[in-house]
C-alpha positions in Angstrom: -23.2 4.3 -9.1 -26.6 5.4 -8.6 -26.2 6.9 -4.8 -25.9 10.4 -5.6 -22.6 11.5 -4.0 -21.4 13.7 -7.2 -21.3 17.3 -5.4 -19.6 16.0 -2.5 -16.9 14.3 -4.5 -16.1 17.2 -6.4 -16.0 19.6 -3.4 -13.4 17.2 -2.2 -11.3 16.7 -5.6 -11.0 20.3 -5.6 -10.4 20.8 -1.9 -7.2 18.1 -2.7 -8.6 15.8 -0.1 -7.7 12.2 0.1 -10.8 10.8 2.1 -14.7 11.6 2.2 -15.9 9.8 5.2 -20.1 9.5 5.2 -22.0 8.9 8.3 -25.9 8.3 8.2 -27.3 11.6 9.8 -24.2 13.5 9.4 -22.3 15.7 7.7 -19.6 15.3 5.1 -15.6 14.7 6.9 -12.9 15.3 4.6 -8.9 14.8 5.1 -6.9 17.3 3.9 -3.0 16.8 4.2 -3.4 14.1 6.7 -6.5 16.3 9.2 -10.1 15.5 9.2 -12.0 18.4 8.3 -15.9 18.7 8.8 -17.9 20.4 5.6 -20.1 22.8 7.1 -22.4 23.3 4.4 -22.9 19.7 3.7 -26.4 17.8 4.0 -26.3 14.8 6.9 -25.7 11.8 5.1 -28.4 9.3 4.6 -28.3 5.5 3.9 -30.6 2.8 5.4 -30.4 -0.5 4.8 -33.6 -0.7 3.7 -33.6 1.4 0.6 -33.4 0.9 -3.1 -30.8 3.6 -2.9 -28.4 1.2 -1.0 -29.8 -2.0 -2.8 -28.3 -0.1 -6.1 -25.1 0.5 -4.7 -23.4 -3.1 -4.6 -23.7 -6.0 -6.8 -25.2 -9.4 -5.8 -22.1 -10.7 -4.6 -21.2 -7.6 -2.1 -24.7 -7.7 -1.3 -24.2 -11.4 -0.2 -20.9 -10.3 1.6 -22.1 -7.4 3.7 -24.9 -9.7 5.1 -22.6 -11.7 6.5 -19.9 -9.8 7.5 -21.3 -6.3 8.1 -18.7 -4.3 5.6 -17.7 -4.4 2.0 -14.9 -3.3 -0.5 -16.4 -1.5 -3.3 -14.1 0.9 -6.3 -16.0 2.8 -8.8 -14.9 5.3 -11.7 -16.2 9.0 -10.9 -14.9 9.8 -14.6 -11.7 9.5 -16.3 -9.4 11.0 -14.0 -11.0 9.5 -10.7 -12.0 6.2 -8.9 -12.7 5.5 -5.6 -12.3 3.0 -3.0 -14.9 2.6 -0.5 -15.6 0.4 2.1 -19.2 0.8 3.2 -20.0 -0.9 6.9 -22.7 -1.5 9.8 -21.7 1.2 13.2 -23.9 1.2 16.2 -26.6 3.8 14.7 -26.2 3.4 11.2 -24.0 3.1 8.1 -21.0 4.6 7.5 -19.6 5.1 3.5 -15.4 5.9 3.6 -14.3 6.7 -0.1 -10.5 6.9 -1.0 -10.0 9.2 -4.0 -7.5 7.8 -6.4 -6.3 10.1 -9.2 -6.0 8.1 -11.7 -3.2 9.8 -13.5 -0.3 7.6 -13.2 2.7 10.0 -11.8 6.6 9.2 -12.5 8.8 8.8 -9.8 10.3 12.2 -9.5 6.8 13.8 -9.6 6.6 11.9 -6.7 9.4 12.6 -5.0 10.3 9.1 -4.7 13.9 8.0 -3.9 16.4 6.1 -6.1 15.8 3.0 -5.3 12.4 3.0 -6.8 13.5 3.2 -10.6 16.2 0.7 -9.4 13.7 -2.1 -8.6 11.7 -1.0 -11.7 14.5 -1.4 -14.4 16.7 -3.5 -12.8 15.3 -6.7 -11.1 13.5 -9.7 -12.5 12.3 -11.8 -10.0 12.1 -11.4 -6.8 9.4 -10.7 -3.8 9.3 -6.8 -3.2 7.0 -5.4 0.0 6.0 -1.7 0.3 4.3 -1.3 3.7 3.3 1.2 6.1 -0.1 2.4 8.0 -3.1 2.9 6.5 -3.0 6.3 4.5 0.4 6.4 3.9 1.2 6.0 -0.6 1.5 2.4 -0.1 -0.6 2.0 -3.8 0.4 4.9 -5.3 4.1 4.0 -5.0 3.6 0.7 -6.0 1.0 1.8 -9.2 4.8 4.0 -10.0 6.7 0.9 -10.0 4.0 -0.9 -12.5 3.9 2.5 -14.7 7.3 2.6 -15.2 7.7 -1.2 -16.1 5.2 -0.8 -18.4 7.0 2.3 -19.9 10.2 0.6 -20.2 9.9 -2.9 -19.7 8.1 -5.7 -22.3 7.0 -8.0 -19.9 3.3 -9.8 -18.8 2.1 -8.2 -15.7 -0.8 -9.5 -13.6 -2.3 -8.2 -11.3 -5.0 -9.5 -8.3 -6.7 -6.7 -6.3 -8.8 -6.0 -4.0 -10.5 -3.8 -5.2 -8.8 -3.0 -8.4 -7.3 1.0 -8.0 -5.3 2.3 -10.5 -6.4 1.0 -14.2 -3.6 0.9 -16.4 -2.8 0.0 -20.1 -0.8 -1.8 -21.9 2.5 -0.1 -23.4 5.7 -1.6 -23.8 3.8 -4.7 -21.5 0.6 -6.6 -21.3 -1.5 -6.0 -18.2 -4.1 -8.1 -16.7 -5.7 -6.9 -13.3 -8.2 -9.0 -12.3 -10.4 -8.0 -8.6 -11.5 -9.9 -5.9 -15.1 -10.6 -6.3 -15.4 -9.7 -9.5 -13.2 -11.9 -12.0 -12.2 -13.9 -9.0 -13.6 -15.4 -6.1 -10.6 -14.9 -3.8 -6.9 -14.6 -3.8 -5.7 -18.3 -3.3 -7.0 -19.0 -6.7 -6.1 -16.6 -8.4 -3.0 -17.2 -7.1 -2.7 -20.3 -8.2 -4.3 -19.5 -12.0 -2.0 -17.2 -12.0 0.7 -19.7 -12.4 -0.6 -21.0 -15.4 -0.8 -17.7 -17.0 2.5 -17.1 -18.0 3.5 -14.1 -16.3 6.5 -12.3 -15.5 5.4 -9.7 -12.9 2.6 -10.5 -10.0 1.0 -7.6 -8.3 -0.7 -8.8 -5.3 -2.7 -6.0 -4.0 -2.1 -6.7 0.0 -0.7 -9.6 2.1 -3.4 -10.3 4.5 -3.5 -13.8 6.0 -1.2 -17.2 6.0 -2.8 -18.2 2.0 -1.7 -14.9 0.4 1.8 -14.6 1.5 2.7 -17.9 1.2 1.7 -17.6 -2.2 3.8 -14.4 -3.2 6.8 -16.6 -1.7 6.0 -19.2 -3.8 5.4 -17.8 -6.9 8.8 -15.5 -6.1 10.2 -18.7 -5.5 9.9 -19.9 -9.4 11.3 -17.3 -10.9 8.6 -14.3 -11.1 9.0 -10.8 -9.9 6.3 -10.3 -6.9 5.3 -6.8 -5.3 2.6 -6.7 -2.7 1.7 -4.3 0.0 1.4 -4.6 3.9 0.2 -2.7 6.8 3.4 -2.9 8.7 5.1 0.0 10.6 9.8 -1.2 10.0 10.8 -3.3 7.3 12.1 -5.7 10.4 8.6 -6.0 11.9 7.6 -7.0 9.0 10.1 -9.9 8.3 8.7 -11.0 11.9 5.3 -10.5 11.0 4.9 -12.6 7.6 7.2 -15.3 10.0 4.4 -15.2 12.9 1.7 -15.4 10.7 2.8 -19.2 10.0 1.5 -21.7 13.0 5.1 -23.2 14.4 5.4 -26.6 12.9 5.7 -23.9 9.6 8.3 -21.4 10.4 11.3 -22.9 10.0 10.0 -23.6 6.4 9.0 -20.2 5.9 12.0 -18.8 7.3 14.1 -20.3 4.6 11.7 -19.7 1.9 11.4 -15.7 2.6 15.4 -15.5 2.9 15.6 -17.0 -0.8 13.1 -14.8 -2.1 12.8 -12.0 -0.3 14.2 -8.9 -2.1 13.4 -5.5 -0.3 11.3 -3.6 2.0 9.9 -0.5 1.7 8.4 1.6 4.8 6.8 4.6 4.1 5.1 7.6 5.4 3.8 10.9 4.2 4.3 13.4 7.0 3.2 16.9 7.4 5.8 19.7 5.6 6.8 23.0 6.2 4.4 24.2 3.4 1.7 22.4 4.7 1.7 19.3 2.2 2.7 15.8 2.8 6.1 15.1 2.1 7.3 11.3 1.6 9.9 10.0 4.6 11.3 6.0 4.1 12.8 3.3 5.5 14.9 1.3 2.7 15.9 -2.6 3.0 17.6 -4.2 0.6 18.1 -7.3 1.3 22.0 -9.0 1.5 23.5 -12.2 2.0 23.8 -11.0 6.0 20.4 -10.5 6.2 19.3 -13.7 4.6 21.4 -15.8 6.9 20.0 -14.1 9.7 16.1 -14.4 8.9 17.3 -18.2 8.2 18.8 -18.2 12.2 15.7 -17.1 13.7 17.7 -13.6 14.8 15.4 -11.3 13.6 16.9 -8.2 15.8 20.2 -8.7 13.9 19.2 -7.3 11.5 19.5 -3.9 12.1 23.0 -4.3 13.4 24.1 -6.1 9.8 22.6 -3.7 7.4 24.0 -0.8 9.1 27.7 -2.0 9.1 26.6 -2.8 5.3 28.5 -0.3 2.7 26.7 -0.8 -0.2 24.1 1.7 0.3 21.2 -1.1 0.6 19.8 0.4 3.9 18.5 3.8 4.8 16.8 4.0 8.3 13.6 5.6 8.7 14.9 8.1 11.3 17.9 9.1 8.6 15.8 10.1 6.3 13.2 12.2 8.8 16.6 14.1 10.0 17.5 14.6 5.9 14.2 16.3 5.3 14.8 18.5 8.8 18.0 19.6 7.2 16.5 20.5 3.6 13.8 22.5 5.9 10.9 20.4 4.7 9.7 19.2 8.0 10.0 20.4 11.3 12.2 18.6 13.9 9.3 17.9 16.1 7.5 16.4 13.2 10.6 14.1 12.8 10.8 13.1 16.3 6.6 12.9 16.3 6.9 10.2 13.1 10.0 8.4 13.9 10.1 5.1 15.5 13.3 5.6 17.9 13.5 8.8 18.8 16.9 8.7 20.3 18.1 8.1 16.6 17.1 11.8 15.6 19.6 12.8 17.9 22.2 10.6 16.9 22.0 10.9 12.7 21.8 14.8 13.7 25.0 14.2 15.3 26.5 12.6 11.7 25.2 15.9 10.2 27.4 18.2 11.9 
């Protein structure tokens, strides 16, 4: 990448931060632990349009995209250890560069901290559609990249892989790998969607549901037998049932409704919230999907669900506000961090009440 950005990466690999954001004329921002910290000794920012500097930093095709749409994804290797995402767009007085640092050094699941049911979806299923949503910011990736790590470890299977851009790089071990990016070895993800078909895997990693073409294409291909595992930005594993449903005009839903009960596996929510020690610590919600909760996406009772899954005694559900009370117990968070991130806040108080 030939915009010179090395000293202000580093400063923020060794700070631990997860995001540089770059305005034109400004200096460095950098979150640490979730806050947005300015870097005092930084020099403003510059980028103009204009300059060969910025004319180096995309390819033809993200040249071609940014014209028309007035951002761009971007990923880039900083060395071994480190890529980045970026997403460089137009503001009212000037550019703006935000860089994601990935650390490229693919964790296990208990150096994550993740719960059981993550190496219980890696080992044990084989098809399948698998969703691990959340805001912006919150793991999403990493948690999935854990998932693909530990197949790969364990597992010989074919693995592809369509992303946007492409994050994590990964080898092949016990399984073959493909990942193939938007814009790059694809033009966009409806067809490589539908290549993928003809490619003889067993595992499809969509990098993020987005619109009407890309889900109904992860519930297809879970449809004929392949494991699928995307991402979306969703805040409940309900609300997202509701949301994939609503994306579909009318004349579609009922379709769609009895598709996603078929295929539809699990739902991961996920947030990293503030901890005692001042890292992040990793809160879920965990859905598991039964034969109750199929029959009730198929009935058009979304709000059922909740009420099914927690009279459920297999273990399949964990709410979101179960968990944040869990890690108030083990004195990882604060209680007004759990009530602060939770969704109901009058649950707190009652899964407190189970505790005593």
């Amino acid at each position: 990448m030939s915009l010179n950005l090395d000293t202000i990466i580093e400063f923020a690999i060794k700070q631990n931060a997860s995001d540089i954001h770059l305005q034109t004329g400004n200096k460095a921002i950098l979150r640490i632990n979730g806050k947005l910290l300015l870097v005092e000794d930084s020099k403003p920012f510059q980028l103009d349009e204009d300059t060969q500097e910025f004319k180096d930093l995309l390819n033809e095709k993200q040249h071609i995209y940014f014209e028309e749409n007035g951002s761009v994804d971007l990923a880039f290797s900083h060395n071994e250890d480190i890529r980045l995402r970026a997403n460089l767009y137009r503001r009212q007085d000037g550019l703006t560069l935000s860089l994601r640092i990935i650390r490229n050094k693919l964790l296990t699941f208990d150096q994550l901290n993740l719960p059981p049911v993550f190496k219980d979806i890696a080992e044990n299923y084989r098809q399948g559609f698998f969703l691990m949503v959340g805001p912006t910011g919150q793991g999403k990736t990493t948690s999935l990249a854990s998932i693909v790590n530990h197949i790969n470890e364990h597992r010989s299977e074919h693995i592809v892989t369509i992303e946007d851009p492409i994050e994590y790089i990964f080898h092949n071990k016990k399984s073959v790998i493909e990942q193939r990016e938007i814009g790059t070895h694809t033009s966009n993800f409806d067809s490589s969607l539908r290549a993928a078909m003809r490619q003889d895997p067993d595992i499809i990693i969509i990098g993020e549901m987005r619109d009407q073409g890309t889900m109904q294409a992860g519930i297809t291909l879970a449809e004929t037998g392949h494991l699928v595992f995307s991402t979306m930005h969703t805040n409940s594993s309900v609300q997202t049932i509701d949301r994939i449903i609503d994306t579909f005009p009318e004349n579609k839903q009922k379709q769609i409704r009895i598709q996603l009960a078929n295929t539809l596996s699990g739902v991961i929510s996920q947030r990293l919230v503030p901890g005692i020690d001042g890292g992040l610590v990793f809160a879920f919600e965990q859905m598991l999907i039964t034969d109750a909760v199929r029959n009730i996406i198929r009935t058009e009772k979304i709000e059922q669900i909740y009420n099914a899954l927690q009279t459920e005694e297999e273990g399949g559900y964990v709410r979101l506000e179960q968990c944040l009370v869990n890690l108030v117990r083990e004195k990882k968070i604060t209680r007004e961090t759990a009530l602060a991130y939770s969704t109901k806040k009058d649950l707190i108080e009652m899964f407190e009440s189970y505790n005593k």
